[in-house]
TIPASE-891030 format. One record per residue: residue in one letter; x, y, z of N, C-alpha, C, O in turn. Coordinates in pm, whole numbers. Example, Ala and Ser with C-alpha at 12.3 -4.5 7.8 and 13.67 -1.06 7.14 Angstrom:
[A,[1319,-569,780],[1230,-450,780],[1320,-330,780],[1424,-332,846]];
[S,[1285,-225,708],[1367,-106,714],[1290,3,787],[1341,114,804]];
//
This chain:
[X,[15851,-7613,8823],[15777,-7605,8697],[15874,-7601,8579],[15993,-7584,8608]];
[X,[15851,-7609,8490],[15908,-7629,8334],[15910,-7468,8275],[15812,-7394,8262]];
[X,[15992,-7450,8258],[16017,-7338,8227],[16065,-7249,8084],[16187,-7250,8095]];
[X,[16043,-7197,7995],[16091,-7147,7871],[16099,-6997,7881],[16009,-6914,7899]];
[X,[16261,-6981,7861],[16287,-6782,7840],[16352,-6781,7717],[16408,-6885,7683]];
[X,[16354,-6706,7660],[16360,-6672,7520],[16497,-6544,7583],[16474,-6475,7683]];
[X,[16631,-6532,7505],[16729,-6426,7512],[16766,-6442,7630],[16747,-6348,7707]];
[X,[16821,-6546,7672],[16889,-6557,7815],[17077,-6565,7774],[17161,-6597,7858]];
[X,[17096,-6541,7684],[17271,-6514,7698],[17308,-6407,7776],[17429,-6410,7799]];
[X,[17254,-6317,7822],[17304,-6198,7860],[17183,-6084,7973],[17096,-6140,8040]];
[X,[17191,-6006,7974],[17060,-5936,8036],[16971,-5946,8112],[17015,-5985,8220]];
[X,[16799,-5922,8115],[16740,-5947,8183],[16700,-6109,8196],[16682,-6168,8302]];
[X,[16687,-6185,8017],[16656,-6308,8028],[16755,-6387,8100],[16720,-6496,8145]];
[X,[16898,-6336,8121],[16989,-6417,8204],[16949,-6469,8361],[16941,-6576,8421]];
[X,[16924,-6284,8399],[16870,-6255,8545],[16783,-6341,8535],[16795,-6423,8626]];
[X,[16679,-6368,8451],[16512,-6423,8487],[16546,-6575,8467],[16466,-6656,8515]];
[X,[16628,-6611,8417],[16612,-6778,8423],[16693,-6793,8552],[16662,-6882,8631]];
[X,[16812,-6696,8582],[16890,-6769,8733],[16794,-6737,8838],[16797,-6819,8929]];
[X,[16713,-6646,8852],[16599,-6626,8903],[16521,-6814,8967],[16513,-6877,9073]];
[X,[16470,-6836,8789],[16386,-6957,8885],[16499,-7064,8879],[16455,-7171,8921]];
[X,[16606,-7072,8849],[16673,-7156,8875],[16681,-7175,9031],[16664,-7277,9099]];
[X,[16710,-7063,9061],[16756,-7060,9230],[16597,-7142,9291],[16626,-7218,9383]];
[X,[16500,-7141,9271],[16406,-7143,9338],[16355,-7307,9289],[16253,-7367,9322]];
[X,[16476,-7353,9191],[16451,-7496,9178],[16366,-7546,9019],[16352,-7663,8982]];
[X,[16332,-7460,8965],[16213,-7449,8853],[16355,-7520,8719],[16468,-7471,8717]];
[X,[16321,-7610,8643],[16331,-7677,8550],[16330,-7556,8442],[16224,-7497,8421]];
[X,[16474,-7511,8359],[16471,-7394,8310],[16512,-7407,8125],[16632,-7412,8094]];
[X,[16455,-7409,8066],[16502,-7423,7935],[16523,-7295,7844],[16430,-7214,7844]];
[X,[16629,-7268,7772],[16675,-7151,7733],[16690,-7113,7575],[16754,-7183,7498]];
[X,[16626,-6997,7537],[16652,-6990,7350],[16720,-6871,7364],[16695,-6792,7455]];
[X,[16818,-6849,7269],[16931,-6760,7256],[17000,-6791,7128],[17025,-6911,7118]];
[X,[17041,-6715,7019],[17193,-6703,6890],[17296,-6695,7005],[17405,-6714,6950]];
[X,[17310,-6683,7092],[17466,-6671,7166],[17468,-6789,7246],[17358,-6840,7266]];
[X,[17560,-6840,7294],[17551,-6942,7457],[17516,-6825,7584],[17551,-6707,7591]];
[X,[17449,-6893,7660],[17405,-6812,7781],[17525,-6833,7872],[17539,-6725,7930]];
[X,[17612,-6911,7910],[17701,-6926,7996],[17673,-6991,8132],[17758,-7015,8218]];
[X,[17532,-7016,8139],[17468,-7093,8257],[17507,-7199,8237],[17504,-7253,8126]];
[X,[17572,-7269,8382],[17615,-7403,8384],[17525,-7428,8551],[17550,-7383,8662]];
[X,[17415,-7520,8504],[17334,-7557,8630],[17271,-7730,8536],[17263,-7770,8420]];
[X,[17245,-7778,8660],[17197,-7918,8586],[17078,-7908,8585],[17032,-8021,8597]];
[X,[16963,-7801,8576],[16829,-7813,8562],[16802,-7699,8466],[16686,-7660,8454]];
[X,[16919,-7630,8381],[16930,-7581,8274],[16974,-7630,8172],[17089,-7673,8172]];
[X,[16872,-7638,8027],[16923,-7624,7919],[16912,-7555,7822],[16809,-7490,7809]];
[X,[17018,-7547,7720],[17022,-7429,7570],[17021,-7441,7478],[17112,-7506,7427]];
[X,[16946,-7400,7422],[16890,-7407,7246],[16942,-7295,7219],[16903,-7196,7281]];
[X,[17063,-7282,7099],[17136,-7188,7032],[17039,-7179,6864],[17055,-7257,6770]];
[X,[16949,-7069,6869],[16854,-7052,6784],[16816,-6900,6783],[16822,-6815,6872]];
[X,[16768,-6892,6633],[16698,-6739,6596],[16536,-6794,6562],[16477,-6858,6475]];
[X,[16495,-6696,6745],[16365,-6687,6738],[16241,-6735,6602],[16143,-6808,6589]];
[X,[16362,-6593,6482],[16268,-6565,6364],[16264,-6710,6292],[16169,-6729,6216]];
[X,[16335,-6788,6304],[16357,-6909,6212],[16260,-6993,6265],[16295,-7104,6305]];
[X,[16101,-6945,6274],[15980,-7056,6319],[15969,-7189,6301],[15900,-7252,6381]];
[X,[16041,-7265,6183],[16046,-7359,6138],[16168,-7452,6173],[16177,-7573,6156]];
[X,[16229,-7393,6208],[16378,-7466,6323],[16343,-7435,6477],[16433,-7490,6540]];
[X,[16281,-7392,6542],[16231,-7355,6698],[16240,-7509,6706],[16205,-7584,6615]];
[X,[16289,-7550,6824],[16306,-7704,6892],[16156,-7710,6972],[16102,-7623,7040]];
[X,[16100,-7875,6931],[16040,-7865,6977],[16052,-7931,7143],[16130,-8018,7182]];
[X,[15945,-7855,7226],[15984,-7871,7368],[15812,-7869,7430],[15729,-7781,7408]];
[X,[15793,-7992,7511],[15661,-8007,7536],[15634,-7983,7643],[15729,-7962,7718]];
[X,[15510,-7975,7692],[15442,-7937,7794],[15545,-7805,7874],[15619,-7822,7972]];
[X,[15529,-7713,7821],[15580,-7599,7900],[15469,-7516,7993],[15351,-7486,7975]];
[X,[15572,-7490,8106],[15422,-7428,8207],[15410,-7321,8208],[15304,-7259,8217]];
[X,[15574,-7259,8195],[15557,-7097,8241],[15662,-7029,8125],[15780,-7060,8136]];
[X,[15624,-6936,8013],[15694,-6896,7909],[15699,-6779,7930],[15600,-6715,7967]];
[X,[15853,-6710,7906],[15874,-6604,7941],[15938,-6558,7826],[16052,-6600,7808]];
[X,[15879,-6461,7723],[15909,-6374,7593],[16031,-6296,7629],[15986,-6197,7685]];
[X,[16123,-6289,7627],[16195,-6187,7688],[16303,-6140,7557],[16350,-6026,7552]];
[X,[16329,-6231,7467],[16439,-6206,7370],[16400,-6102,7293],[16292,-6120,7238]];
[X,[16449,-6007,7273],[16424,-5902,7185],[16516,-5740,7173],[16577,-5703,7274]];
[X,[16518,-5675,7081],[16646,-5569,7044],[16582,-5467,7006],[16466,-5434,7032]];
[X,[16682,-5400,6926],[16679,-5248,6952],[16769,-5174,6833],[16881,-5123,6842]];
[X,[16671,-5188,6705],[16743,-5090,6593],[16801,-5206,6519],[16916,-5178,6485]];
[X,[16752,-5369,6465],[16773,-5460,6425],[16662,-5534,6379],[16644,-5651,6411]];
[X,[16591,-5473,6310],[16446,-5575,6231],[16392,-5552,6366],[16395,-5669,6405]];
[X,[16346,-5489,6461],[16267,-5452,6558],[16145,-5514,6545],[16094,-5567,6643]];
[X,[16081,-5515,6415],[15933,-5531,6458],[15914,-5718,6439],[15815,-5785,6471]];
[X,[16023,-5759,6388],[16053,-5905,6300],[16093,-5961,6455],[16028,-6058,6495]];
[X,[16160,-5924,6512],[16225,-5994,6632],[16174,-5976,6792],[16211,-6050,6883]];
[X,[16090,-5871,6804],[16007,-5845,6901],[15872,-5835,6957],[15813,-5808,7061]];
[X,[15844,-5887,6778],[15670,-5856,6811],[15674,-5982,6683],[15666,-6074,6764]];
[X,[15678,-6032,6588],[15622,-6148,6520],[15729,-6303,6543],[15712,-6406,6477]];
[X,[15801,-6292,6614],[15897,-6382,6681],[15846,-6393,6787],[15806,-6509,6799]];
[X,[15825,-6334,6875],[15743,-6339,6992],[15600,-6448,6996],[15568,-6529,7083]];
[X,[15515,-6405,6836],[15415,-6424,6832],[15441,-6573,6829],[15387,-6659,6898]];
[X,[15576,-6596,6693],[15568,-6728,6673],[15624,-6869,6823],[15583,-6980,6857]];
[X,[15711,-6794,6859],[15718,-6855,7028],[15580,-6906,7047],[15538,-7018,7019]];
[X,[15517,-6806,7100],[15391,-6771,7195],[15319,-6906,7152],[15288,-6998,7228]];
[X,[15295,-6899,7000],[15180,-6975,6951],[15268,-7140,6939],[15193,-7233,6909]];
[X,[15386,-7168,6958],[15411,-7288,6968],[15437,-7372,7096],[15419,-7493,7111]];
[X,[15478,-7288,7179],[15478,-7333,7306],[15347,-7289,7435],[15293,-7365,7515]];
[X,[15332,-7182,7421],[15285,-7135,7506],[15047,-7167,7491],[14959,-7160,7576]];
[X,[15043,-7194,7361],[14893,-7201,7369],[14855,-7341,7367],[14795,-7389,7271]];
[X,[14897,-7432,7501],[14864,-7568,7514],[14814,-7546,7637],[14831,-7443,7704]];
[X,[14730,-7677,7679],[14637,-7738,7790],[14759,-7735,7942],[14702,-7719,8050]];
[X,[14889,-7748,7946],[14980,-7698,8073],[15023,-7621,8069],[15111,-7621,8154]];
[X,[15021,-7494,7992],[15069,-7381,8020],[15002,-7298,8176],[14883,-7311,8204]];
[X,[15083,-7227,8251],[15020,-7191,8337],[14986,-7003,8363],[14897,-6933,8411]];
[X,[15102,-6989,8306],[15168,-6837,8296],[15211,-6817,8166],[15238,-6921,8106]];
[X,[15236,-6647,8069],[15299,-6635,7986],[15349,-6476,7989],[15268,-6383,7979]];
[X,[15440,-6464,7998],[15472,-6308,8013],[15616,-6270,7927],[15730,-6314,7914]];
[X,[15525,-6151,7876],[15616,-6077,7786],[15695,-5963,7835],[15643,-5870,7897]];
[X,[15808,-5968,7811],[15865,-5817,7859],[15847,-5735,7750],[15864,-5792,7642]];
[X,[15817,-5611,7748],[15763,-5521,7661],[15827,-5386,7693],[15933,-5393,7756]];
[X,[15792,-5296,7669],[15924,-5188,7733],[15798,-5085,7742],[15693,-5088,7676]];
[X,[15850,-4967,7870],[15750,-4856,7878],[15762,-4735,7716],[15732,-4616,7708]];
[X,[15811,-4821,7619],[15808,-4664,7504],[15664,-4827,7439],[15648,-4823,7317]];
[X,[15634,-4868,7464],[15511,-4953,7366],[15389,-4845,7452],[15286,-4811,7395]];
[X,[15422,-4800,7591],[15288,-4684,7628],[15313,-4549,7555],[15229,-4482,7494]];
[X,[15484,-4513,7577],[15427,-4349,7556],[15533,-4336,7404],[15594,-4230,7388]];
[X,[15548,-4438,7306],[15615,-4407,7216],[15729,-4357,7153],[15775,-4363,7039]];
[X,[15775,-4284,7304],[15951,-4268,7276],[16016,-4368,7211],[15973,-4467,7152]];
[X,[16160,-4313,7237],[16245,-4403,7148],[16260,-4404,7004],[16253,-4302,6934]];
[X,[16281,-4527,6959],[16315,-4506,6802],[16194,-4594,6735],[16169,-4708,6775]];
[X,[16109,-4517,6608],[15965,-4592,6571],[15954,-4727,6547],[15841,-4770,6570]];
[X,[16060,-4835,6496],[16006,-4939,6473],[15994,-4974,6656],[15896,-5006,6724]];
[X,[16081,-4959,6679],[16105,-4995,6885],[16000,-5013,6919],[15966,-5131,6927]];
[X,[15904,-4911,6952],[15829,-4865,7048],[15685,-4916,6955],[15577,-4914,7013]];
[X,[15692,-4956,6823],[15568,-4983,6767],[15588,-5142,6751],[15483,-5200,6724]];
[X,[15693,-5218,6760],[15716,-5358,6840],[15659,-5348,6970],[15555,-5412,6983]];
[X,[15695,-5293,7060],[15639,-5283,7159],[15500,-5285,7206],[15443,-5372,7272]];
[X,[15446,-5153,7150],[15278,-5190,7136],[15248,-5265,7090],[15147,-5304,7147]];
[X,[15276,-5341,6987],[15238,-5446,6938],[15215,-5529,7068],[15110,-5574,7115]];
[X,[15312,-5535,7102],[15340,-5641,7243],[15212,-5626,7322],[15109,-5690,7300]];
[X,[15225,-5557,7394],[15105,-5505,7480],[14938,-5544,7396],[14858,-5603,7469]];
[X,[14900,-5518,7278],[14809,-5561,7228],[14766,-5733,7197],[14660,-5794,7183]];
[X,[14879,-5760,7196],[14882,-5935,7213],[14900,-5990,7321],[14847,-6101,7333]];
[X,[14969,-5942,7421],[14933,-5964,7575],[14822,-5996,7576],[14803,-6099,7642]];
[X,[14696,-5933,7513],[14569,-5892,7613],[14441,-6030,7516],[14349,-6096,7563]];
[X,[14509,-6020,7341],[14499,-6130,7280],[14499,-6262,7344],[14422,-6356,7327]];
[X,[14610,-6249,7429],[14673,-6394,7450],[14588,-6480,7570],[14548,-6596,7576]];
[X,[14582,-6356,7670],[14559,-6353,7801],[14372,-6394,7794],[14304,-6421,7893]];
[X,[14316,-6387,7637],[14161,-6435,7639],[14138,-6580,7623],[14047,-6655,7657]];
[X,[14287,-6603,7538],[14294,-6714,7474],[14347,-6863,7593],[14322,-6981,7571]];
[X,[14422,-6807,7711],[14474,-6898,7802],[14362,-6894,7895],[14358,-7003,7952]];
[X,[14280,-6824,7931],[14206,-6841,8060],[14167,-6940,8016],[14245,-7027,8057]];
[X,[14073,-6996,7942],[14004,-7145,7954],[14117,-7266,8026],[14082,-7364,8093]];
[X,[14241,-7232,7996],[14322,-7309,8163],[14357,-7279,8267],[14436,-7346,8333]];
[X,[14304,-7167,8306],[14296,-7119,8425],[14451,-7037,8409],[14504,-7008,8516]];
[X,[14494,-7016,8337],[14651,-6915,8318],[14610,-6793,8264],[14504,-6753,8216]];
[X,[14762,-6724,8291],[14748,-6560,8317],[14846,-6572,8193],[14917,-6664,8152]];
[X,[14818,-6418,8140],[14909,-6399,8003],[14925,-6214,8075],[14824,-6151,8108]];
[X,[15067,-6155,8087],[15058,-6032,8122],[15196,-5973,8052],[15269,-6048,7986]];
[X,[15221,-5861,8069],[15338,-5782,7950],[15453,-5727,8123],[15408,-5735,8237]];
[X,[15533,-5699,8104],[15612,-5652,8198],[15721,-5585,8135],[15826,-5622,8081]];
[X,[15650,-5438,8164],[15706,-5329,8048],[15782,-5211,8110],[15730,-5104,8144]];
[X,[15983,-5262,8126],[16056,-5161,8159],[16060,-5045,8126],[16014,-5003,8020]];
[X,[16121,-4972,8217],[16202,-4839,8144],[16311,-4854,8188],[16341,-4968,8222]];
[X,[16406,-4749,8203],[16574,-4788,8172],[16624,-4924,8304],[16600,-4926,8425]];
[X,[16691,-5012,8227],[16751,-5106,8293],[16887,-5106,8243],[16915,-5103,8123]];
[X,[16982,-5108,8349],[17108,-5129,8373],[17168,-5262,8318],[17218,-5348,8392]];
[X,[17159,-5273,8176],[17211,-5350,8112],[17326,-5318,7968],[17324,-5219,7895]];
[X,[17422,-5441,7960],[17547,-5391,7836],[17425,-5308,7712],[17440,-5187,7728]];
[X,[17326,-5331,7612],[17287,-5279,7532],[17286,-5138,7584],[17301,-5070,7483]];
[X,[17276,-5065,7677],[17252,-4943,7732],[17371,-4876,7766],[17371,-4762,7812]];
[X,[17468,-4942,7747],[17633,-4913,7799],[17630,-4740,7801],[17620,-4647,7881]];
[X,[17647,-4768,7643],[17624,-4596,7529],[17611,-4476,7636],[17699,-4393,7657]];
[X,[17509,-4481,7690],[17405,-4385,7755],[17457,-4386,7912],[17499,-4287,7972]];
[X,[17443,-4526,7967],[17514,-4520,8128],[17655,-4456,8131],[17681,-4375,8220]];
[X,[17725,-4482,8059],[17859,-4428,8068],[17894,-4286,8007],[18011,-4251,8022]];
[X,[17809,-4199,7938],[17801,-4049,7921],[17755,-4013,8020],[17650,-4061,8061]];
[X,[17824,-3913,8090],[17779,-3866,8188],[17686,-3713,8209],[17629,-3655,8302]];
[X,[17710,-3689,8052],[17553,-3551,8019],[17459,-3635,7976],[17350,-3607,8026]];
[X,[17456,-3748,7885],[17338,-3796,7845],[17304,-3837,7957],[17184,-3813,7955]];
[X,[17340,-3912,8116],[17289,-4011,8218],[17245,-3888,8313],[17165,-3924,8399]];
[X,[17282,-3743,8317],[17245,-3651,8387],[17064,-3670,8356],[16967,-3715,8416]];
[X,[17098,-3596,8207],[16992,-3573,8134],[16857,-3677,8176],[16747,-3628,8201]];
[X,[16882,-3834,8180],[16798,-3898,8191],[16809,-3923,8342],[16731,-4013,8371]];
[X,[16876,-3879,8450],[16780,-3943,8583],[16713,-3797,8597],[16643,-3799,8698]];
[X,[16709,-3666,8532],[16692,-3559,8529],[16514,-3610,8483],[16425,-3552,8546]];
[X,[16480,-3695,8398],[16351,-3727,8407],[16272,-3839,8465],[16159,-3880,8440]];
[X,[16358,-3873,8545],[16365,-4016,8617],[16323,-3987,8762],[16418,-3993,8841]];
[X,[16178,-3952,8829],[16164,-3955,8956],[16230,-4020,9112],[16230,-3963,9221]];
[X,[16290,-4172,9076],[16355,-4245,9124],[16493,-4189,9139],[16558,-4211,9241]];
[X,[16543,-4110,9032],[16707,-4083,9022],[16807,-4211,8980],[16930,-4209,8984]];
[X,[16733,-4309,8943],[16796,-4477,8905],[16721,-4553,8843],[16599,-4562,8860]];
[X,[16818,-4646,8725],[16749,-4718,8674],[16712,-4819,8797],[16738,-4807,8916]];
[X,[16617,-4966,8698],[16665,-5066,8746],[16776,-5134,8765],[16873,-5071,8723]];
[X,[16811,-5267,8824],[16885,-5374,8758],[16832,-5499,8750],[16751,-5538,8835]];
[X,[16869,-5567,8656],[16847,-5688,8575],[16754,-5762,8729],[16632,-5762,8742]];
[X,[16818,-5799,8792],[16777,-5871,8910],[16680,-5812,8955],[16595,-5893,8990]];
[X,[16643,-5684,8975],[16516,-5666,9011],[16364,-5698,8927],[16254,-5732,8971]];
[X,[16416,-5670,8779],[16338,-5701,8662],[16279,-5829,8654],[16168,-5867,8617]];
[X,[16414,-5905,8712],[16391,-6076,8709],[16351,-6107,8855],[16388,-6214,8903]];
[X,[16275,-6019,8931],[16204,-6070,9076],[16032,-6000,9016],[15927,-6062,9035]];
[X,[16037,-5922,8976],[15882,-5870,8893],[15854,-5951,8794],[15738,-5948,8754]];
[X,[15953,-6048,8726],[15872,-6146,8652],[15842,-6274,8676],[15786,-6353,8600]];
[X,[15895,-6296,8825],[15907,-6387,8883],[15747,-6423,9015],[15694,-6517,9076]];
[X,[15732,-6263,8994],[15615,-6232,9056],[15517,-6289,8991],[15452,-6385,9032]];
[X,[15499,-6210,8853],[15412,-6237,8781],[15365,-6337,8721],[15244,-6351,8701]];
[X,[15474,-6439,8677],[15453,-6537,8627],[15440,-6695,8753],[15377,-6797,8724]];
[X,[15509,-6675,8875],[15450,-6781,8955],[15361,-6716,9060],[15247,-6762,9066]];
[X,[15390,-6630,9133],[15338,-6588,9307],[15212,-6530,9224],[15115,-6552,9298]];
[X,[15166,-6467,9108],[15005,-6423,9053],[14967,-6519,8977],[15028,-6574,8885]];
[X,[14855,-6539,9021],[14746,-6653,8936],[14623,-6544,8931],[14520,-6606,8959]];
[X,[14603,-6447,8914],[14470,-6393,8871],[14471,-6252,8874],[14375,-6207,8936]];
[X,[14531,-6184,8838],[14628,-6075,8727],[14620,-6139,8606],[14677,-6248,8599]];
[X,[14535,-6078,8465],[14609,-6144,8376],[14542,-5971,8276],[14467,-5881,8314]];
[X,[14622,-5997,8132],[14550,-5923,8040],[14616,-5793,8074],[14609,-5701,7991]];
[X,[14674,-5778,8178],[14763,-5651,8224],[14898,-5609,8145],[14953,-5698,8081]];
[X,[14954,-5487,8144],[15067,-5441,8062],[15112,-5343,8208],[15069,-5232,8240]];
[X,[15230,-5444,8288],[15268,-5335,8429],[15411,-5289,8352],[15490,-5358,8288]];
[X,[15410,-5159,8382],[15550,-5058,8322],[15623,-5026,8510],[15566,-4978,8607]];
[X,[15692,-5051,8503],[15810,-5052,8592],[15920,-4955,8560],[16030,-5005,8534]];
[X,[15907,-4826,8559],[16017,-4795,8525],[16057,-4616,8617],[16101,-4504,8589]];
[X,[16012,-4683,8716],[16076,-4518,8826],[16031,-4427,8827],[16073,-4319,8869]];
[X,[15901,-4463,8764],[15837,-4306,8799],[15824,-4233,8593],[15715,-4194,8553]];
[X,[15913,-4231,8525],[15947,-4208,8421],[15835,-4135,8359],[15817,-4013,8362]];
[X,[15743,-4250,8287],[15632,-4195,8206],[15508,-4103,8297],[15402,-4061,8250]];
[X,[15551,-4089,8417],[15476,-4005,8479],[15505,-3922,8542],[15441,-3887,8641]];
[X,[15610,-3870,8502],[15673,-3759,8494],[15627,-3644,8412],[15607,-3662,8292]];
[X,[15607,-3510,8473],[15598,-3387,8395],[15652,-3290,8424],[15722,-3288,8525]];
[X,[15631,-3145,8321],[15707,-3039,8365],[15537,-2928,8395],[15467,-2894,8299]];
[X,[15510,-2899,8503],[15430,-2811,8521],[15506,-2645,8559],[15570,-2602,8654]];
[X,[15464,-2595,8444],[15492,-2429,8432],[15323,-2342,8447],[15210,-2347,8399]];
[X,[15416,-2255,8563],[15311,-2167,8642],[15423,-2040,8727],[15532,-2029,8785]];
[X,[15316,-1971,8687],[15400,-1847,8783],[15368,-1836,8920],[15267,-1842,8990]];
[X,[15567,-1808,8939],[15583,-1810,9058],[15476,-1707,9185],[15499,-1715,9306]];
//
């Protein structure tokens, strides 16, 4: 299938395009950096999302995967109305088959830092937008919403070793993800499910369902 990921220089969008690469899928890539993928059924568009009016155009895409997006940098400009403008140029045609957004588990419980996590919801609320708007082709529109993944933006935090206490300390799992696993759950979602759609799945170890219950001993 024809493929579009958005932020594949680095991270999870890296993982998720070598993902369907391996599996043969026709992979086209948007990124400001070079991705460093050298495959002959990959190509790269060196572009800012936000610049709607320079986005290359690229036709009949089947399976679009939102994935480019940051953290404490015009947050709501680059993760939630960049997204939108993607979404609405590629993704709302007659071959689209799939469209999935990665969204992060603070768009459920609001942690993090406010523009972040209110990009985020955003996300999740247009998922469900989107996902009314594709069924008339029989496609799924769904959000795939981490919590901590083992990626360079997260360096900060993995490599303190009181702050990384602190957080597998609320982490049921005791571990993040990694990239590669992230990029087999979207790999799920967007080819092996055809009827899942309108969903926001948070993946993230247990995390947001986590509590502290106080009671005497």
């Amino acid at each position: 299938m024809k493929v579009l990921v958005t932020g594949t220089a680095r991270g999870i969008g890296k993982a998720i395009a070598l993902r369907f690469l391996k599996d043969g899928h026709l992979v086209i890539g948007i990124d400001r950096k070079l991705s460093g993928i050298d495959h002959e059924n990959y190509t790269h568009y060196m572009c800012d999302i936000r610049d709607k009016e320079n986005l290359p155009d690229i036709d009949d895409i089947e399976i679009l995967i939102n994935n480019a997006g940051t953290q404490n940098e015009e947050d709501i400009d680059i993760n939630l109305k960049a997204l939108i403008h993607v979404t609405e140029k590629y993704g709302i045609q007659k071959n689209i088959r799939s469209i999935l957004n990665i969204g992060s588990a603070s768009g459920h419980t609001g942690s993090e830092f406010p523009e972040y996590c209110a990009s985020k919801g955003g996300v999740i609320a247009y998922t469900k937008n989107v996902a009314m708007r594709i069924a008339p082709y029989g496609a799924t529109c769904n959000s795939l919403d981490p919590g901590g993944v083992l990626t360079e933006l997260n360096e900060c935090v993995i490599n303190d070793p009181q702050l990384w206490q602190k957080i597998m300390d609320e982490t049921p799992l005791k571990r993040w993800a990694s990239v590669e696993e992230i990029a087999e759950w979207a790999y799920f979602l967007s080819v092996t499910n055809t009827f899942c759609t309108g969903q926001n799945i948070v993946v993230d170890g247990g995390e947001s369902i986590n509590y502290h219950f106080i009671w005497k001993d």
